[in-house]
mmCIF file as gemmi writes it, N, C-alpha and C atoms, coordinates in Angstrom:
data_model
loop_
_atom_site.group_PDB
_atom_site.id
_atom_site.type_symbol
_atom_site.label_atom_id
_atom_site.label_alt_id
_atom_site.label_comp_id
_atom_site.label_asym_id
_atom_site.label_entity_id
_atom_site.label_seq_id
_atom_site.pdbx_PDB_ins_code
_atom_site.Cartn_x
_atom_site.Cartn_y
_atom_site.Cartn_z
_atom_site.occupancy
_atom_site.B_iso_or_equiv
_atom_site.pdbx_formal_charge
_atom_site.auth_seq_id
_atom_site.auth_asym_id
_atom_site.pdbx_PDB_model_num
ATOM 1 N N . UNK Axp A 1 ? 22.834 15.126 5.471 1 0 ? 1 A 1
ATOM 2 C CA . UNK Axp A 1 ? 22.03 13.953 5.754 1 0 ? 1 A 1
ATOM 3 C C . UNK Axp A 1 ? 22.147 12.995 4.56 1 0 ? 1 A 1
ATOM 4 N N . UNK Axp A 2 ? 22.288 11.389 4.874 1 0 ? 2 A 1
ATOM 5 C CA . UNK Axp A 2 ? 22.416 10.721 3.815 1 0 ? 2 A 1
ATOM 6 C C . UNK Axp A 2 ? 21.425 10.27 2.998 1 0 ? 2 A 1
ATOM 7 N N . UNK Axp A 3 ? 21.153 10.14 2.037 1 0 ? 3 A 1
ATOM 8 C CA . UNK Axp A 3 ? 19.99 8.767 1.548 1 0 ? 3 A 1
ATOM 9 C C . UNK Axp A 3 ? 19.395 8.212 2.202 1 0 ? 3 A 1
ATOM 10 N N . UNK Axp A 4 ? 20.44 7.198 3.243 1 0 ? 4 A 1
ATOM 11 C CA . UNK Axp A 4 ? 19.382 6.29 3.872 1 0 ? 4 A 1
ATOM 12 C C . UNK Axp A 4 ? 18.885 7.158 5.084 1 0 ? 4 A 1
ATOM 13 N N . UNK Axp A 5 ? 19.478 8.195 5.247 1 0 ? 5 A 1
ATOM 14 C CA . UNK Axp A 5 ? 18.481 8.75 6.893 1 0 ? 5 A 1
ATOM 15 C C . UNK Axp A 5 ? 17.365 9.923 6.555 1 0 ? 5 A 1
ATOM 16 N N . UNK Axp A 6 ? 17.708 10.153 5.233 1 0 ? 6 A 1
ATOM 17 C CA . UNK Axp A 6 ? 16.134 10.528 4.493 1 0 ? 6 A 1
ATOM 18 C C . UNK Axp A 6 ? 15.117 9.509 4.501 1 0 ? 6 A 1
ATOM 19 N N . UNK Axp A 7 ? 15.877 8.005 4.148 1 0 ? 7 A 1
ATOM 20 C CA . UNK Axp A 7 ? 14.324 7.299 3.683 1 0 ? 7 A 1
ATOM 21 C C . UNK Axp A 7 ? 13.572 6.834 5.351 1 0 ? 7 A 1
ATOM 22 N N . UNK Axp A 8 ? 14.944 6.584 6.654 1 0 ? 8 A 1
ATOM 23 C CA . UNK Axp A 8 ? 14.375 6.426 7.391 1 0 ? 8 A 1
ATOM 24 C C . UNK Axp A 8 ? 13.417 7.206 8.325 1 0 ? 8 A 1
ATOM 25 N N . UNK Axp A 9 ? 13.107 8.755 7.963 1 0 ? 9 A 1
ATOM 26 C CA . UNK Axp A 9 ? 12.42 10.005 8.396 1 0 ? 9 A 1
ATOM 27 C C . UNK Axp A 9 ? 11.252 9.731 7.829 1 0 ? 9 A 1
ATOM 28 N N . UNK Axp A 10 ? 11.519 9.234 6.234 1 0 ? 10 A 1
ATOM 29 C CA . UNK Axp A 10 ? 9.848 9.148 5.878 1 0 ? 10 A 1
ATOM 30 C C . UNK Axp A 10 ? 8.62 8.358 6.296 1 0 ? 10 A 1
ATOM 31 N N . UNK Axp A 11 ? 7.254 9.063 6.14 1 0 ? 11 A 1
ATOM 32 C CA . UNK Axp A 11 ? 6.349 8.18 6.656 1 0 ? 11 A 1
ATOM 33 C C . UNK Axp A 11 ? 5.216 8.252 5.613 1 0 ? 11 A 1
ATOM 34 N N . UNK Axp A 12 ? 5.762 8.398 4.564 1 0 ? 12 A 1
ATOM 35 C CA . UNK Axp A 12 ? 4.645 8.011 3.137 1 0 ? 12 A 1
ATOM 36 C C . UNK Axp A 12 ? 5.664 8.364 1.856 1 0 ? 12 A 1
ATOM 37 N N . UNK Axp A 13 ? 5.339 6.858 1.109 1 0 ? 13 A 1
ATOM 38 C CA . UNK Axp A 13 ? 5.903 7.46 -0.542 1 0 ? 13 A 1
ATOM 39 C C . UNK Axp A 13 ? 4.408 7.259 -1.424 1 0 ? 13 A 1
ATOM 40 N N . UNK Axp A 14 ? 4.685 8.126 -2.463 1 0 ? 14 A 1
ATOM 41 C CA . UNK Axp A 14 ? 3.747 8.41 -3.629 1 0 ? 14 A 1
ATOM 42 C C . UNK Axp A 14 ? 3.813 7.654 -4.919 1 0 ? 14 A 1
ATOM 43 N N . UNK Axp A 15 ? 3.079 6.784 -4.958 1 0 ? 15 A 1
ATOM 44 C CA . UNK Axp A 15 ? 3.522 5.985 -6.554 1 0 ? 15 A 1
ATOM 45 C C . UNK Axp A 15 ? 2.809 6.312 -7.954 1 0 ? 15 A 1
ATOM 46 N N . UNK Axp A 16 ? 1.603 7.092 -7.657 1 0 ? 16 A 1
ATOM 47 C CA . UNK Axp A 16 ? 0.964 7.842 -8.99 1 0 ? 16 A 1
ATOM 48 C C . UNK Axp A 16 ? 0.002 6.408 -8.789 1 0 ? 16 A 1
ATOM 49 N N . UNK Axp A 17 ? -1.047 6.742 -10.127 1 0 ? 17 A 1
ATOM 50 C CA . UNK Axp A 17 ? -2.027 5.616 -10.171 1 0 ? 17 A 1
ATOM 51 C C . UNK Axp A 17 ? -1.541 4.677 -11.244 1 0 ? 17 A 1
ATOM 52 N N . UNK Axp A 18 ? -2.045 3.277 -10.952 1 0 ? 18 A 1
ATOM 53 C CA . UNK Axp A 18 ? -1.341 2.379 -11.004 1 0 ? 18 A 1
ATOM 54 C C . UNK Axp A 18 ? -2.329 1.202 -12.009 1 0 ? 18 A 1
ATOM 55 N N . UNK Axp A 19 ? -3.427 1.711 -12.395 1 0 ? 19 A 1
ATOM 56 C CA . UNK Axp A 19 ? -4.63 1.005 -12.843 1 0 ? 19 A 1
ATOM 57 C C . UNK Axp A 19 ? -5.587 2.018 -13.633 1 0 ? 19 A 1
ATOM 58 N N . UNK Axp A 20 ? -5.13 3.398 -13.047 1 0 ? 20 A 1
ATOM 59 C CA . UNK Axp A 20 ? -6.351 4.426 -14.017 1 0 ? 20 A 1
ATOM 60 C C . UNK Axp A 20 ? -7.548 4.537 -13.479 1 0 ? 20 A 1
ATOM 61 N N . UNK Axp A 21 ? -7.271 4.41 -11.541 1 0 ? 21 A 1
ATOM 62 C CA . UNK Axp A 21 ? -8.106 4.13 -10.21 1 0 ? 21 A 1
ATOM 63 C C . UNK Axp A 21 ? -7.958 4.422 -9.104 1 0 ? 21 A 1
ATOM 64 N N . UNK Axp A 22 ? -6.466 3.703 -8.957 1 0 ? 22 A 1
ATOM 65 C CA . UNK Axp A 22 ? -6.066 3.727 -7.077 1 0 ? 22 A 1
ATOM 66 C C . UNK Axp A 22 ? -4.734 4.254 -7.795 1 0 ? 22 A 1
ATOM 67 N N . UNK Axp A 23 ? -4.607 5.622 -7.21 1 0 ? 23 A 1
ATOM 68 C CA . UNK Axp A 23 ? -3.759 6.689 -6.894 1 0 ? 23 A 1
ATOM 69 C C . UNK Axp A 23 ? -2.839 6.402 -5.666 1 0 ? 23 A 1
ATOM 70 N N . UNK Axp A 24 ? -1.798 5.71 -5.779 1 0 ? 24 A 1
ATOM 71 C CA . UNK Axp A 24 ? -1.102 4.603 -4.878 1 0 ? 24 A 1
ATOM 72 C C . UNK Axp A 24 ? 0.083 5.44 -3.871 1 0 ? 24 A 1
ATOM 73 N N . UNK Axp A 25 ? -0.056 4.955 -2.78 1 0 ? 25 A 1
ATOM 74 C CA . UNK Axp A 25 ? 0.733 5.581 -1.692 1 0 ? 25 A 1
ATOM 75 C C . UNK Axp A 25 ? 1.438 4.584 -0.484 1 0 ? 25 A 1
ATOM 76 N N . UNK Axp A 26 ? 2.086 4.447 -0.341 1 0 ? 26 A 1
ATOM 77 C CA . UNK Axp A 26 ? 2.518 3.209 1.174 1 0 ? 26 A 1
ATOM 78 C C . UNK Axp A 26 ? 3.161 4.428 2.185 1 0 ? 26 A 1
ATOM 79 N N . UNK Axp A 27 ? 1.99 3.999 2.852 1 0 ? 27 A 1
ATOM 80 C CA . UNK Axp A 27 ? 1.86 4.877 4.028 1 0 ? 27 A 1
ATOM 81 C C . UNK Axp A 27 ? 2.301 4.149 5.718 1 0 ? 27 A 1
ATOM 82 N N . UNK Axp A 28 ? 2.647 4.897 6.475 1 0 ? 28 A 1
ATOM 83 C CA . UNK Axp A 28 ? 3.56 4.563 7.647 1 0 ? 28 A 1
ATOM 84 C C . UNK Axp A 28 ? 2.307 4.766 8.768 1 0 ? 28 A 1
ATOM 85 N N . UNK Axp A 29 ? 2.101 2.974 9.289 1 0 ? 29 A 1
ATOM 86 C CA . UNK Axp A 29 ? 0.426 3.265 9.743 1 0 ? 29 A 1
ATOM 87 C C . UNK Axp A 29 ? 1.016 2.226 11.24 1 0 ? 29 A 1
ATOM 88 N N . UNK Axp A 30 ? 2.268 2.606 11.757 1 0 ? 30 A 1
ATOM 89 C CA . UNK Axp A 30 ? 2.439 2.172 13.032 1 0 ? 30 A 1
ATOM 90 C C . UNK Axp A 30 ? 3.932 1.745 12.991 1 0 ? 30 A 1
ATOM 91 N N . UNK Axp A 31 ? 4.643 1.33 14.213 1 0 ? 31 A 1
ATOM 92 C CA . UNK Axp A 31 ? 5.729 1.062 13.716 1 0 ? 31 A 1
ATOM 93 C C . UNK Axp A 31 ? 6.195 0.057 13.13 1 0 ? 31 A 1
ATOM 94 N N . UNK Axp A 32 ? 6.68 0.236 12.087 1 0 ? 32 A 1
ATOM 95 C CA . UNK Axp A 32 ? 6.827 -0.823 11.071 1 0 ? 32 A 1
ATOM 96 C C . UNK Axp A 32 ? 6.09 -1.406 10.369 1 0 ? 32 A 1
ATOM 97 N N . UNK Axp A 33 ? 4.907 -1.085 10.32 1 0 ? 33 A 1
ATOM 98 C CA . UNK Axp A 33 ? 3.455 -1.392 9.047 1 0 ? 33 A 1
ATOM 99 C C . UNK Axp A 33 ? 3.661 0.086 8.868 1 0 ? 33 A 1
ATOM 100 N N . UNK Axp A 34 ? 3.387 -0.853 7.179 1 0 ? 34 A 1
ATOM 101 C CA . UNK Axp A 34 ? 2.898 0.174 6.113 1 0 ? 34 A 1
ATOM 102 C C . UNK Axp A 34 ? 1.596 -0.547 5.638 1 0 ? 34 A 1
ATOM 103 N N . UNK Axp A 35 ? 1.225 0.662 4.857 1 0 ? 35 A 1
ATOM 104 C CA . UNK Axp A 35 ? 0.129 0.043 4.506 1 0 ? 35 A 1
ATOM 105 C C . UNK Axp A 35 ? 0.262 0.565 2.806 1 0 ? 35 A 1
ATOM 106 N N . UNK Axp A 36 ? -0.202 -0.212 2.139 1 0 ? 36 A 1
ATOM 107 C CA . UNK Axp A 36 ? -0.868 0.548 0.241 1 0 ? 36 A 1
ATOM 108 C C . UNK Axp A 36 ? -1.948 0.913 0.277 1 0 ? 36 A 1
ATOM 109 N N . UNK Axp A 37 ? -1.965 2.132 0.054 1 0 ? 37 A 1
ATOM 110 C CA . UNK Axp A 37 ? -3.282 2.926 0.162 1 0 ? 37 A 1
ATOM 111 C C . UNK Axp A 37 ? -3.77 4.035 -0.758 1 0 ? 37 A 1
ATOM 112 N N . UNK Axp A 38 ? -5.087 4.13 -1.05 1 0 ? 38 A 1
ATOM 113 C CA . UNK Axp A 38 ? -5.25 5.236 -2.2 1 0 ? 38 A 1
ATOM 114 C C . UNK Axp A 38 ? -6.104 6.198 -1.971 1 0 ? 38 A 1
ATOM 115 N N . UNK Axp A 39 ? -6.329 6.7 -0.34 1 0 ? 39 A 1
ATOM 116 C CA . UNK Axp A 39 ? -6.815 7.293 -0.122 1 0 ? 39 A 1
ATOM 117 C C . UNK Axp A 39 ? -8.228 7.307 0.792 1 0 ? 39 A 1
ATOM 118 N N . UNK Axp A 40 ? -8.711 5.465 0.237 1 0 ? 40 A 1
ATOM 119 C CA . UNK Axp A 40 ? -9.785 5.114 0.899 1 0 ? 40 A 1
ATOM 120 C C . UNK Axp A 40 ? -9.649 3.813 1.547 1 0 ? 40 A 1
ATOM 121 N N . UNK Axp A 41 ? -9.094 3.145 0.08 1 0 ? 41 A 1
ATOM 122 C CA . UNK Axp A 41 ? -8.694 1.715 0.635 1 0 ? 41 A 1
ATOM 123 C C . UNK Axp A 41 ? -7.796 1.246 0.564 1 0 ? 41 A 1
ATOM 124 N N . UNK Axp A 42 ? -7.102 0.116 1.423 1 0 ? 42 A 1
ATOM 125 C CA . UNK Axp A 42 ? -5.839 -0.304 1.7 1 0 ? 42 A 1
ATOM 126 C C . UNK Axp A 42 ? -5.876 -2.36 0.805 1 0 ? 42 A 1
ATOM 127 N N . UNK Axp A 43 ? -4.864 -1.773 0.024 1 0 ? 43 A 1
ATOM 128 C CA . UNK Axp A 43 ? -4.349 -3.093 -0.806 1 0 ? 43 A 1
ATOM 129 C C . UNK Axp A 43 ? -4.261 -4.428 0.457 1 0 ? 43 A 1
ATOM 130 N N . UNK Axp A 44 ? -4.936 -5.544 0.039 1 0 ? 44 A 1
ATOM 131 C CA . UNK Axp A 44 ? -4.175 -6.143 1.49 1 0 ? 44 A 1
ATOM 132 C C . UNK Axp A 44 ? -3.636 -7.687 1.059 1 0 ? 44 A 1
ATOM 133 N N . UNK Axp A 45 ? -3.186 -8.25 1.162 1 0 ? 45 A 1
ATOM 134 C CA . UNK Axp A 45 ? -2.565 -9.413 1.196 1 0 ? 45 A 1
ATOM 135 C C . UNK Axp A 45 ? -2.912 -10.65 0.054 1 0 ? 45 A 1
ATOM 136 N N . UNK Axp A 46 ? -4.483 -10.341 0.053 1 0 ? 46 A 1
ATOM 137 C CA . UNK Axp A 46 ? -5.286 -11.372 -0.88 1 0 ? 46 A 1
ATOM 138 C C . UNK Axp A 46 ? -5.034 -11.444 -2.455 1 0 ? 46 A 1
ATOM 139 N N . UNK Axp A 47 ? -4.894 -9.672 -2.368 1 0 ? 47 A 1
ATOM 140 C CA . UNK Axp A 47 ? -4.916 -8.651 -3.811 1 0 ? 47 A 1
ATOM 141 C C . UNK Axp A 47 ? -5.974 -8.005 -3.682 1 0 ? 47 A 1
ATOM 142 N N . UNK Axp A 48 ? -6.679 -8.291 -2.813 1 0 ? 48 A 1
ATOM 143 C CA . UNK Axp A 48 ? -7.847 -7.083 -2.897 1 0 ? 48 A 1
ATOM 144 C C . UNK Axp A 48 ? -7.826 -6.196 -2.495 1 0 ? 48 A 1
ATOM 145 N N . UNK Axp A 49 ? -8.276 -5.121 -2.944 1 0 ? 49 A 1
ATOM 146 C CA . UNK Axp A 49 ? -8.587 -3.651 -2.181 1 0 ? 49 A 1
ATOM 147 C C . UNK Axp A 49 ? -9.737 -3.346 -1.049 1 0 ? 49 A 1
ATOM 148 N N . UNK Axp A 50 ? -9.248 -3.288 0.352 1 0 ? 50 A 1
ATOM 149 C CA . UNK Axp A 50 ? -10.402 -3.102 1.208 1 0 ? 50 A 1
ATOM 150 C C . UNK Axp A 50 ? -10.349 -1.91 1.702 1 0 ? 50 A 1
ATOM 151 N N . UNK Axp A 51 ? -11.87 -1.273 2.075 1 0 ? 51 A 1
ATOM 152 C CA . UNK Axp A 51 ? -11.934 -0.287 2.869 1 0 ? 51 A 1
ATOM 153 C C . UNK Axp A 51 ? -11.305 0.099 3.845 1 0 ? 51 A 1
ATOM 154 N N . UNK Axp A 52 ? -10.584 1.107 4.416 1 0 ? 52 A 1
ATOM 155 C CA . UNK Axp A 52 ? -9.824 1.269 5.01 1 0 ? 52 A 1
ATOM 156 C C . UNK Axp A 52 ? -11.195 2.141 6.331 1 0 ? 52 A 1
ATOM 157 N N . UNK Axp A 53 ? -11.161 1.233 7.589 1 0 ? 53 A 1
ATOM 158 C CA . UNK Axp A 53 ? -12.169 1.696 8.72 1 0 ? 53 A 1
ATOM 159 C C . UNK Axp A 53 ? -11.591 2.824 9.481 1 0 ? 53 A 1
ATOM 160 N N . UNK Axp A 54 ? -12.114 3.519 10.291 1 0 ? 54 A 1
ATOM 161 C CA . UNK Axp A 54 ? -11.755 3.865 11.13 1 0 ? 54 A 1
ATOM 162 C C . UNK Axp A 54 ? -10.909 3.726 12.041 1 0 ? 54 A 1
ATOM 163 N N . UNK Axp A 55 ? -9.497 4.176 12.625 1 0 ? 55 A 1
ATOM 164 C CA . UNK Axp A 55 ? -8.821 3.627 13.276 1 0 ? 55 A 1
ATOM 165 C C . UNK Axp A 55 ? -9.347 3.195 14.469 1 0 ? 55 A 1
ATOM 166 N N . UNK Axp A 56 ? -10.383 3.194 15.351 1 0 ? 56 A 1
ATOM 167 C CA . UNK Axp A 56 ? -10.763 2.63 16.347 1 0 ? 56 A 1
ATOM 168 C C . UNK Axp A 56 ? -12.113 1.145 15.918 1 0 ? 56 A 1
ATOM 169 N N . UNK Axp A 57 ? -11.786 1.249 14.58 1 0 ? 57 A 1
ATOM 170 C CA . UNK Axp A 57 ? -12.906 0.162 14.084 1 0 ? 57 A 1
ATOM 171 C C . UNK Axp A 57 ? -11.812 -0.86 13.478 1 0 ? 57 A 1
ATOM 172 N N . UNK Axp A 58 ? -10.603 -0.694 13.299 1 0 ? 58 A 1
ATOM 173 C CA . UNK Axp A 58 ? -9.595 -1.94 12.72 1 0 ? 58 A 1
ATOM 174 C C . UNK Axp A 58 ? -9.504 -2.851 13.923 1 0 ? 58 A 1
ATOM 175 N N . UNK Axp A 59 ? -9.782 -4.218 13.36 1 0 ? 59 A 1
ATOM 176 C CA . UNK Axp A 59 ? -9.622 -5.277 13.717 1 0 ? 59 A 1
ATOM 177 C C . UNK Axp A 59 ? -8.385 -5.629 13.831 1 0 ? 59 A 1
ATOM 178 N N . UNK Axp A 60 ? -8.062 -6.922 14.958 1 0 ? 60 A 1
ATOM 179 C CA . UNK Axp A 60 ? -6.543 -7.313 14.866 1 0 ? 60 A 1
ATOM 180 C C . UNK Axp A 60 ? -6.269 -7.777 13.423 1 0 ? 60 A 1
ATOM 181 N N . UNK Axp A 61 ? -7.301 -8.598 12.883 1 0 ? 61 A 1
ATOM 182 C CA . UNK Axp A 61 ? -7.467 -9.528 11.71 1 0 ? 61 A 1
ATOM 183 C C . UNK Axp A 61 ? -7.088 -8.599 10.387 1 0 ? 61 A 1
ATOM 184 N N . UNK Axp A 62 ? -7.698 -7.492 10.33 1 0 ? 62 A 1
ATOM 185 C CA . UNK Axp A 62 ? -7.677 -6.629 9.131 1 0 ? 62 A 1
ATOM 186 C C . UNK Axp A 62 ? -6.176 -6.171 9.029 1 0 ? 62 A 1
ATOM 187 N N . UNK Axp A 63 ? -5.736 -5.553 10.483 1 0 ? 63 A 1
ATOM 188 C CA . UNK Axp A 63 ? -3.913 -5.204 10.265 1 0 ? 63 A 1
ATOM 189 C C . UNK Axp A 63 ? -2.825 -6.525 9.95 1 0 ? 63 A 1
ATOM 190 N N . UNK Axp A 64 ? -3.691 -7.372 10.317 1 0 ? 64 A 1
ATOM 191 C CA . UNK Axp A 64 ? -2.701 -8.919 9.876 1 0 ? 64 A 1
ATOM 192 C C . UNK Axp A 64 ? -2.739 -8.542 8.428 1 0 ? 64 A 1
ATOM 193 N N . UNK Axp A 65 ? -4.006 -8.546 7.817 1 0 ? 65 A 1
ATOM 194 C CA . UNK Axp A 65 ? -4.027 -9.144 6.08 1 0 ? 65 A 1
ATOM 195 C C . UNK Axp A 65 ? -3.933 -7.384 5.385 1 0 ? 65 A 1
ATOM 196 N N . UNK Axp A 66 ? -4.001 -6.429 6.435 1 0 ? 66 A 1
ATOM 197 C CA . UNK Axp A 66 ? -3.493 -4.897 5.23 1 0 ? 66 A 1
ATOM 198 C C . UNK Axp A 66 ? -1.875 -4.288 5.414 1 0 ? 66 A 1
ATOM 199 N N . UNK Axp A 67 ? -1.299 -4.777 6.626 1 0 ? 67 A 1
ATOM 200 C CA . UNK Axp A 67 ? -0.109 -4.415 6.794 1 0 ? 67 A 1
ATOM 201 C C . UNK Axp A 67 ? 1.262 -5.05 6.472 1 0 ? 67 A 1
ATOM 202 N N . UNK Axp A 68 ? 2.016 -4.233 5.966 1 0 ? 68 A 1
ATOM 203 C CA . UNK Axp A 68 ? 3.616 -5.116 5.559 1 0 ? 68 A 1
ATOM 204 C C . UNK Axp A 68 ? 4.603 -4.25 6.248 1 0 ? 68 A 1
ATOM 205 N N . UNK Axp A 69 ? 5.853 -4.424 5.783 1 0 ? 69 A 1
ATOM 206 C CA . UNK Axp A 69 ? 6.869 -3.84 6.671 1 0 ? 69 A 1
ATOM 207 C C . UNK Axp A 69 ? 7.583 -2.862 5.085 1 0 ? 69 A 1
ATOM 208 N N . UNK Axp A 70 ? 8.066 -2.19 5.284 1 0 ? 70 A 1
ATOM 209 C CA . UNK Axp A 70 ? 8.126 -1.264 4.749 1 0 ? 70 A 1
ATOM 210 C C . UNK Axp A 70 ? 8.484 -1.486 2.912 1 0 ? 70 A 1
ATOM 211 N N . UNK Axp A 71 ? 9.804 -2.333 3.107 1 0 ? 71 A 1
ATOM 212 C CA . UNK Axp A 71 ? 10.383 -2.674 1.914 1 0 ? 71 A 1
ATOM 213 C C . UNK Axp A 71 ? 9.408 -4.222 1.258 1 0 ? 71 A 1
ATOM 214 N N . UNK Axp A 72 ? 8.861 -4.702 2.083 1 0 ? 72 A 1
ATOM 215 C CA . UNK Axp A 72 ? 7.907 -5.601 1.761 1 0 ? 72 A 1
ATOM 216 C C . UNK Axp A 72 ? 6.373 -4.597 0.64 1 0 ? 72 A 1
ATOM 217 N N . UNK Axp A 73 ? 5.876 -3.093 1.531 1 0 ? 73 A 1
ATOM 218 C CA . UNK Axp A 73 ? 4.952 -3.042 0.789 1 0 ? 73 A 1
ATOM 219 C C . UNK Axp A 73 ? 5.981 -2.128 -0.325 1 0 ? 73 A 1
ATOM 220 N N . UNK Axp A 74 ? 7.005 -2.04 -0.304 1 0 ? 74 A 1
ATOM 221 C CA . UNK Axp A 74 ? 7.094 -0.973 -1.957 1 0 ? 74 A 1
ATOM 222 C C . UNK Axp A 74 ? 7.36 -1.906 -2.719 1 0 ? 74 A 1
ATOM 223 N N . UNK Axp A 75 ? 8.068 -3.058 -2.817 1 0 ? 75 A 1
ATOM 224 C CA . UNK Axp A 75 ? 7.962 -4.7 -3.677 1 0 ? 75 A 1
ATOM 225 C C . UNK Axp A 75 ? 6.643 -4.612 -4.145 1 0 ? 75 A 1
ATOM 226 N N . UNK Axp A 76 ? 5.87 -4.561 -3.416 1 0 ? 76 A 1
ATOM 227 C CA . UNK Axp A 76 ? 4.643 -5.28 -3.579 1 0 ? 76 A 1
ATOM 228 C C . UNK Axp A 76 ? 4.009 -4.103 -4.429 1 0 ? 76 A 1
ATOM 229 N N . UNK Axp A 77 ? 4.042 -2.976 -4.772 1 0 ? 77 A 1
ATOM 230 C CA . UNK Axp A 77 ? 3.624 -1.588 -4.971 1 0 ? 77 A 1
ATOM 231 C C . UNK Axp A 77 ? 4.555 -1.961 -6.375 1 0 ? 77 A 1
ATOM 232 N N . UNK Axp A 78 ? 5.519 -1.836 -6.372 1 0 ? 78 A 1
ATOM 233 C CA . UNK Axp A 78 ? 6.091 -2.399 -7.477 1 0 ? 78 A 1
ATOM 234 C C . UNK Axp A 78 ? 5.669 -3.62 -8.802 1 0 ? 78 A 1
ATOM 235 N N . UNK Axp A 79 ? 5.083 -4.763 -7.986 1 0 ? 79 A 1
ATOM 236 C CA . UNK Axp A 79 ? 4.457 -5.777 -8.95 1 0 ? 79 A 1
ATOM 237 C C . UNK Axp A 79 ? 3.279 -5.455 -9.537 1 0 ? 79 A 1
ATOM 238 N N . UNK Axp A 80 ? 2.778 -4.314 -8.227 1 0 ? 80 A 1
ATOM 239 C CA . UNK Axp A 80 ? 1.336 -4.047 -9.071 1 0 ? 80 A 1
ATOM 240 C C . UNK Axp A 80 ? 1.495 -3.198 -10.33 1 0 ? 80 A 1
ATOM 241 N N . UNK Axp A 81 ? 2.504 -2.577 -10.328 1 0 ? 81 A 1
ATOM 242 C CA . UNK Axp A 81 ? 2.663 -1.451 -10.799 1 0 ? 81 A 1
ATOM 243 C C . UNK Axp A 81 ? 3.223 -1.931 -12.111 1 0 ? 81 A 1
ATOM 244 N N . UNK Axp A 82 ? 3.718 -3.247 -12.402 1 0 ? 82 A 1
ATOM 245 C CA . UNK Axp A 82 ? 4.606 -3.912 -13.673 1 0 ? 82 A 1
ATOM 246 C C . UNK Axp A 82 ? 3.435 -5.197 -13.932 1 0 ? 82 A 1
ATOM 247 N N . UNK Axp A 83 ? 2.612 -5.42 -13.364 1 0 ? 83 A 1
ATOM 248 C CA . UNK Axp A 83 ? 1.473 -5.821 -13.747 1 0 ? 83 A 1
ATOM 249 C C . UNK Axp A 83 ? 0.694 -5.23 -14.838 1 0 ? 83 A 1
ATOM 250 N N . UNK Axp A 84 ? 0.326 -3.887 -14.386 1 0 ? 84 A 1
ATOM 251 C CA . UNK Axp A 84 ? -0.741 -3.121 -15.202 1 0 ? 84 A 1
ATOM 252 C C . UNK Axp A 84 ? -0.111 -2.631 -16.111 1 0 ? 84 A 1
ATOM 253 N N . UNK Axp A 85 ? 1.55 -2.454 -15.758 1 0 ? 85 A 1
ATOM 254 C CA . UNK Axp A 85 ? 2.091 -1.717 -17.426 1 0 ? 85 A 1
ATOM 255 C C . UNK Axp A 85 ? 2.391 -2.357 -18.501 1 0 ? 85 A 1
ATOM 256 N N . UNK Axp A 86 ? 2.694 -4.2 -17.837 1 0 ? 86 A 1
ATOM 257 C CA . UNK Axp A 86 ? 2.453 -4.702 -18.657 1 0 ? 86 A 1
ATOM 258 C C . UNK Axp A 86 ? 1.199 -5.511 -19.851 1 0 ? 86 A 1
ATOM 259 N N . UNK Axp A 87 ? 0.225 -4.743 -19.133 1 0 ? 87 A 1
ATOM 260 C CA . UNK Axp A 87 ? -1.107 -5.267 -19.669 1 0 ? 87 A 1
ATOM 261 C C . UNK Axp A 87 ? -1.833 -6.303 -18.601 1 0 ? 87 A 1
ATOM 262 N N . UNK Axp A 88 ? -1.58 -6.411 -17.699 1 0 ? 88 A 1
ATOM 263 C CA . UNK Axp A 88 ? -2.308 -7.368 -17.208 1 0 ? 88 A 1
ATOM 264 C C . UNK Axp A 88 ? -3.963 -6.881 -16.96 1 0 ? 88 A 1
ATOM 265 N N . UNK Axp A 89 ? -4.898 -7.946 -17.194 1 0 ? 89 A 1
ATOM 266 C CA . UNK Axp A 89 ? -6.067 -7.635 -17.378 1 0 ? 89 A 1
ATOM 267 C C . UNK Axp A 89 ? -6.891 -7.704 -16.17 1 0 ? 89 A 1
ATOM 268 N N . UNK Axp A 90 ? -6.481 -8.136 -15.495 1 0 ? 90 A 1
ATOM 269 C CA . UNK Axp A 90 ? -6.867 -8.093 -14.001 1 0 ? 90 A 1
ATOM 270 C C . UNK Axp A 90 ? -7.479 -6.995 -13.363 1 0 ? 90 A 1
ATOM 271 N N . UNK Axp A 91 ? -8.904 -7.057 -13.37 1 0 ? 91 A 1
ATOM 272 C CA . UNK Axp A 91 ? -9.393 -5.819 -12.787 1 0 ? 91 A 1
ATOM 273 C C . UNK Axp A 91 ? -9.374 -5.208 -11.174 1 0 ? 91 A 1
ATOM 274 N N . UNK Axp A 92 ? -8.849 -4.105 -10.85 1 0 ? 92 A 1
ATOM 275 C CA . UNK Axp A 92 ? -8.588 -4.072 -9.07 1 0 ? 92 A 1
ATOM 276 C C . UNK Axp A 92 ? -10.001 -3.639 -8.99 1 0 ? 92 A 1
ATOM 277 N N . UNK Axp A 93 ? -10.65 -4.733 -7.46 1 0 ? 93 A 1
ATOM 278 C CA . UNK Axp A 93 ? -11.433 -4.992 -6.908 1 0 ? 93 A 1
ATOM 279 C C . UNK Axp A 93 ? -11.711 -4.101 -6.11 1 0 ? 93 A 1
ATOM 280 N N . UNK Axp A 94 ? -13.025 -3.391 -6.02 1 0 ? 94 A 1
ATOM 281 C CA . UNK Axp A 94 ? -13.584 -2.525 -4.792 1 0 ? 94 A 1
ATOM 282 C C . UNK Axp A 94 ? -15.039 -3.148 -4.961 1 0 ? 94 A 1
């Protein structure tokens, strides 16, 4: 099996914590949304960290502003992640 038909089997990567808080994961939450998630709450679009509801309590609105497409959320998992190592002072929001 190659590389790429490993990454296309997966349906969660692990990024470690990322702030000394949110224990970071992009998780496979339909086809083709991912989501950044740490267990409770899902990173979403704004930069904020929101509660992650119940799957029969998500709004259309909430999967608009918590979901990306795959290589979109590990980018994005990435900036956060060269943010905080580089010192950024920016506190993540709950």
């Amino acid at each position: 099996m190659t590389n790429d038909e490993l990454l296309a089997k997966a349906d969660r990567f692990h990024f470690g914590k990322i702030d000394g808080q949110h224990d970071v994961w992009v998780v496979q939450r339909g086809d083709d949304k991912w989501a950044i998630w740490d267990g409770a709450f899902v990173f979403a679009r704004d930069g904020e960290w929101e509660e992650e509801p119940f799957p029969s309590s998500r709004t259309d609105e909430f999967i608009e502003r918590t979901r990306y497409v795959r290589d979109e959320a590990i980018s994005k998992v990435y900036e956060l992640l060269a943010g905080y190592t580089a010192g950024d002072d920016k506190e993540a929001k709950r």
